[in-house]
C-alpha positions as CSV (number, residue, x, y, z in Angstrom):
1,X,114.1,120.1,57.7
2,X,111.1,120.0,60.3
3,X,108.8,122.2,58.6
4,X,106.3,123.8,61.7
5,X,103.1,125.8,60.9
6,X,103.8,129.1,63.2
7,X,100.5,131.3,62.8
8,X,100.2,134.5,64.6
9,X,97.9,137.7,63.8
10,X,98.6,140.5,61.2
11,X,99.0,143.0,63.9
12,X,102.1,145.0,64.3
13,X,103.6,143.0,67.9
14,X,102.6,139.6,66.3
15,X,105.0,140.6,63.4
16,X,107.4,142.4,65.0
17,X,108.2,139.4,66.9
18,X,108.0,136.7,64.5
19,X,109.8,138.4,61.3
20,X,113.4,138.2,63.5
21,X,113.1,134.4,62.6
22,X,111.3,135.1,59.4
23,X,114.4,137.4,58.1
24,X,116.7,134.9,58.9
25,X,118.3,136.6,62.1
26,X,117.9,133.4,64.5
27,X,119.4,130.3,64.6
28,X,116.4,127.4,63.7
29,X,118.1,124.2,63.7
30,X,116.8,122.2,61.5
31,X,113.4,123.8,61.5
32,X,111.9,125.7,58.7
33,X,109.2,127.9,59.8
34,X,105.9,128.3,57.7
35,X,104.8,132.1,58.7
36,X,100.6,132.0,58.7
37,X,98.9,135.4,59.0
38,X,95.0,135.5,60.3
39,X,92.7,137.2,63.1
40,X,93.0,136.3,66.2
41,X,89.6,135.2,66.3
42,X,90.3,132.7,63.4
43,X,93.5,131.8,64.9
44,X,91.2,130.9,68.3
45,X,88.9,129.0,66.3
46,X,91.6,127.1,64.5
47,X,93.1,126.2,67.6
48,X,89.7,124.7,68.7
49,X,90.4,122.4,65.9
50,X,93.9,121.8,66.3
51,X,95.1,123.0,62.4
52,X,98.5,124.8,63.5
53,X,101.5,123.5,65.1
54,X,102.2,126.9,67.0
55,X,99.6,129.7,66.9
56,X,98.7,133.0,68.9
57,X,96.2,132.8,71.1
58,X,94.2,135.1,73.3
59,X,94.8,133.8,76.9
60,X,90.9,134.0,77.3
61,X,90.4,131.0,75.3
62,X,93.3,129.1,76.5
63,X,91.3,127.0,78.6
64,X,89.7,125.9,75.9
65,X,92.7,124.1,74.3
66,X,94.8,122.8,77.4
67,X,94.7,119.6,76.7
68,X,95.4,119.6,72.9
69,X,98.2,122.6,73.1
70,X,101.2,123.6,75.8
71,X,101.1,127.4,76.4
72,X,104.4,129.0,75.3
73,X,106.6,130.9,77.5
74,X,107.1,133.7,74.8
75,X,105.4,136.2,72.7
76,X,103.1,136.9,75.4
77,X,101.2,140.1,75.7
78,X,99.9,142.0,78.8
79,X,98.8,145.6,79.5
80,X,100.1,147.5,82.1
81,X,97.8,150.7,82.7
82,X,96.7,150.2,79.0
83,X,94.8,147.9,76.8
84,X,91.7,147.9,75.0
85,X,89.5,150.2,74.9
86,X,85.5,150.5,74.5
87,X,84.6,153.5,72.6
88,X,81.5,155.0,71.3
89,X,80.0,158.1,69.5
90,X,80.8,161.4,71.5
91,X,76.6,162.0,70.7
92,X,75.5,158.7,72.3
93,X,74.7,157.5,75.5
94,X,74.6,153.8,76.4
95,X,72.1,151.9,77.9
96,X,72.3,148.8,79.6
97,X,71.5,146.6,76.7
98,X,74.0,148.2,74.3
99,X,74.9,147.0,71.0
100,X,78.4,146.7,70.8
101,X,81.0,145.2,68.0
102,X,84.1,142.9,69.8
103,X,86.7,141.2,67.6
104,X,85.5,137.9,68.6
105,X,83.6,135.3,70.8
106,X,86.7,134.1,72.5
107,X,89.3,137.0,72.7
108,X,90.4,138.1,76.3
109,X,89.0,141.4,75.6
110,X,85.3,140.1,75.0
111,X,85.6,137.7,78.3
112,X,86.6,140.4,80.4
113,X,83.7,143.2,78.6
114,X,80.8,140.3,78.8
115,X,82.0,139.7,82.8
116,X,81.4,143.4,83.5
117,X,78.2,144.0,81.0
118,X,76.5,140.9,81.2
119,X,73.4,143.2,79.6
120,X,75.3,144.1,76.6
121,X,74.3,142.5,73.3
122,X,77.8,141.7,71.6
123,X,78.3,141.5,68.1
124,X,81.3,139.7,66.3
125,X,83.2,141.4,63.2
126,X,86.9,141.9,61.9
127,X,88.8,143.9,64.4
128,X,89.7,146.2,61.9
129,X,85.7,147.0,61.0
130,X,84.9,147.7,64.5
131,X,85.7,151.6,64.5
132,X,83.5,152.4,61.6
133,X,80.6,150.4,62.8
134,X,80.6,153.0,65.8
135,X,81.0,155.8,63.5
136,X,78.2,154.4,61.1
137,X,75.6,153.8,64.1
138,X,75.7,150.1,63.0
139,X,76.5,149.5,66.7
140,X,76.5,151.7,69.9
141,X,80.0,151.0,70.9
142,X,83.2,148.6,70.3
143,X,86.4,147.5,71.9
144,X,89.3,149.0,69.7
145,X,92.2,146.6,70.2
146,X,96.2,146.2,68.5
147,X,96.9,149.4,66.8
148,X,93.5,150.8,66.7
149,X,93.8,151.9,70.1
150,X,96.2,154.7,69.3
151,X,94.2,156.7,66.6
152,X,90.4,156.2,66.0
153,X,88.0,159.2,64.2
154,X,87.6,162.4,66.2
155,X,84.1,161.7,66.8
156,X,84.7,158.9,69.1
157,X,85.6,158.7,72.5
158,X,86.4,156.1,75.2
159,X,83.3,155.1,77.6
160,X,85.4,152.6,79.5
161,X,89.1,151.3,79.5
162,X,89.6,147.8,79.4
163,X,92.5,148.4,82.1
164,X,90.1,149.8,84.4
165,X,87.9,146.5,84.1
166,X,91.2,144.3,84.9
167,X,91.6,146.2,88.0
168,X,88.2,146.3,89.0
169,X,88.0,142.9,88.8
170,X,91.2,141.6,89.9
171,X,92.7,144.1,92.2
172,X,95.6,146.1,91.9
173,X,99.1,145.2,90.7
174,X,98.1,142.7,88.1
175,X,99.2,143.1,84.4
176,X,96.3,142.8,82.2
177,X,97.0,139.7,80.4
178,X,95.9,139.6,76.3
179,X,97.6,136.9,74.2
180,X,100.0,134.0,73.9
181,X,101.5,130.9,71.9
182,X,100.1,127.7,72.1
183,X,102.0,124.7,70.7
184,X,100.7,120.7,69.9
185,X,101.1,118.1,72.2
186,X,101.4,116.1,69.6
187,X,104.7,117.5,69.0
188,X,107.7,115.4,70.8
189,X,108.9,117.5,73.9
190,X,112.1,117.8,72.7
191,X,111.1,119.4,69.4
192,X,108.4,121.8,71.5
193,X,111.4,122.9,73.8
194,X,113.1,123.5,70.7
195,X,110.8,125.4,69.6
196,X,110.1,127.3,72.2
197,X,113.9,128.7,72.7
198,X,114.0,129.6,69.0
199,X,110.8,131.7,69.9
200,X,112.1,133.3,72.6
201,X,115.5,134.3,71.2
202,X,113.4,135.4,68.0
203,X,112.1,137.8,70.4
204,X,115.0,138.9,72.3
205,X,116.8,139.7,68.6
206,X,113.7,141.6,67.5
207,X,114.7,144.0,70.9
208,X,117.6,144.0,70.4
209,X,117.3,145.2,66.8
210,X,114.2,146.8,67.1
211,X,115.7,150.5,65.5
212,X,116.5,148.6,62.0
213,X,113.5,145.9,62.1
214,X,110.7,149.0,62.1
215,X,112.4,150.3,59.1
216,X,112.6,147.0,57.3
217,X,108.9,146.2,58.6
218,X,108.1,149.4,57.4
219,X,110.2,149.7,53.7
220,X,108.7,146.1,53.1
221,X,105.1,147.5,53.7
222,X,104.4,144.4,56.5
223,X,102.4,146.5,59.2
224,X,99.5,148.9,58.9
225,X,101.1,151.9,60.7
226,X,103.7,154.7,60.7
227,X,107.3,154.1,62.3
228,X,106.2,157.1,64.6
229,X,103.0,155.2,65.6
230,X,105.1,151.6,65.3
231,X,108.1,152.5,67.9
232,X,104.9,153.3,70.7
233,X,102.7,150.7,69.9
234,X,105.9,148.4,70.7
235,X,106.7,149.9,73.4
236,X,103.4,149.0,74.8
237,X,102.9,145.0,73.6
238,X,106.6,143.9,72.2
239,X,109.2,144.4,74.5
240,X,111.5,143.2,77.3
241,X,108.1,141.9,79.4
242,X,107.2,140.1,76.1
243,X,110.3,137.6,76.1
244,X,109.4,135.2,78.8
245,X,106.6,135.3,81.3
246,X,107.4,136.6,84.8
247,X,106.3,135.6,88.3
248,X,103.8,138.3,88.4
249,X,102.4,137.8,84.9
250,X,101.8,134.1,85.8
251,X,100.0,135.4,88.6
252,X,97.7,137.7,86.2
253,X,97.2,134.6,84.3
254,X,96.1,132.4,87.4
255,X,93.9,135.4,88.1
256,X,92.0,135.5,84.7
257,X,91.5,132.0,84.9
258,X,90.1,132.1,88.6
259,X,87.4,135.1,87.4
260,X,86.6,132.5,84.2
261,X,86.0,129.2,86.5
262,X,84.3,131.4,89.0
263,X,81.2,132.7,87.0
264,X,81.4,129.7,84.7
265,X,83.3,130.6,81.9
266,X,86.0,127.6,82.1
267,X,85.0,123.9,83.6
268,X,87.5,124.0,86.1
269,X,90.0,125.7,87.7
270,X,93.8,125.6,86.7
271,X,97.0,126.9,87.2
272,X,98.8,128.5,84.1
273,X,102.5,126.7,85.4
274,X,100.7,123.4,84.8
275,X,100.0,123.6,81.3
276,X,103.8,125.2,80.3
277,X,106.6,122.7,78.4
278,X,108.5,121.1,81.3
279,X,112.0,123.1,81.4
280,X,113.4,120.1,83.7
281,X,113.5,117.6,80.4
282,X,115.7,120.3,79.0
283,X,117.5,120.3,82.1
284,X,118.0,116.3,82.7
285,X,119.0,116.1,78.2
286,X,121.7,118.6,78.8
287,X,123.3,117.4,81.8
């Protein structure tokens, strides 16, 4: 057996489509999965330092990494009128040198937030702290992200959708993009196009079978959240648009990446097909 380090975050899309190959339900091959559960902001940070095979990845960082990891086709998230969301107390007004709480230095979310309030004075914490810290008055405002978006305190409101930012800065038309799979290039090709397809049918069997994998998610006690709450949250980030990206969400991708090289977030410029596993190898094996 190929044993492969597979990290991904503890949110409920990350798990919902992983735990199709985790339960058995997809064909591996000879590989044997090692199922790693962090942050995303430690899962960004280890990817800096190259300590997982395949690991999720906000797209923001990407750029980061391209030499060291291949982006994967699959598992991808994108917003699509939705998406983060910066919130503060329903008492406070913000001033241009706002305190705010974001889940980490090189998420998407923070990227995009730092590009628009460039006077904002970001402070780093665990995603899942960031809500409270508003409500406390530790800080004057935080972007809610995974599940946190769908329910937060009653004293809390939204001062800004992250949507609204995508559009503002890249037009209209273009899914927000939010996270990935990155994979070692240290890995042989054929083993990372491997990979990859097991990845991508892991997803396409967690749609497939998404009525009875919420239950089991939920009897085995593996996400934070209600079936209710589950089924619209999956709607939103796991779903048919998460299987294998599309023309348009390359396109959103190129787009983030362009707004990064142009205020000097990322070195140079790139295009996001460049740094995907070559599907003609697979093509020129088979025939």
């Amino acid at each position: 057996m190929k044993r492969i380090d597979l990290a991904h975050s503890p949110d409920a899309d990350d798990i919902f489509m992983y735990f199709a190959i985790k339960f058995g339900w997809v064909e591996t091959k000879d590989y044997e999965f090692d199922n790693i559960g962090l942050d995303i902001e430690t899962l960004n940070k280890e990817a800096m330092k190259g300590t997982y095979d395949v690991s999720a990845i906000s797209f923001g960082m990407y750029p980061f990494i391209k030499d060291e990891y291949a982006m994967l086709r699959t598992a991808v998230s994108f917003g699509d009128g939705y998406g983060p969301k910066l919130i503060r107390r329903k008492d406070k007004k913000l001033k241009r040198n706002f305190r705010v709480a974001l889940s980490g230095e090189y998420t998407t979310n923070a990227m995009l937030f730092k590009i628009y309030y460039p006077d904002a004075r970001p402070i780093y914490m665990d995603f899942l702290e960031i809500e409270m810290a508003v409500v406390n008055g530790e800080v004057d405002a935080g972007v809610l992200i995974h599940e946190s978006i769908l329910d937060y305190d009653e004293s809390l409101e939204v001062e800004k959708e992250l949507w609204d930012i995508w559009v503002e800065l890249a037009g209209q038309g273009l899914p927000l993009p939010l996270g990935g799979m990155a994979i070692r290039r240290s890995l042989p090709l054929n083993q990372a196009i491997d990979i990859e397809n097991i990845l991508i049918d892991g997803v396409k069997v967690a749609n497939s079978k998404k009525e009875e994998l919420c239950k089991k998610l939920e009897d085995e006690n593996l996400v934070r959240i209600s079936a209710e709450m589950l089924t619209k949250y999956l709607d939103m980030y796991a779903s048919d648009e998460s299987v294998e990206l599309s023309e348009l969400q390359l396109k959103a991708l190129d787009k983030l990446y362009e707004l990064g090289y142009e205020r000097g977030i990322f070195s140079e410029p790139m295009k996001t097909e460049d740094y995907l596993i070559p599907k003609e190898y697979e093509a020129l094996r088979n025939s």
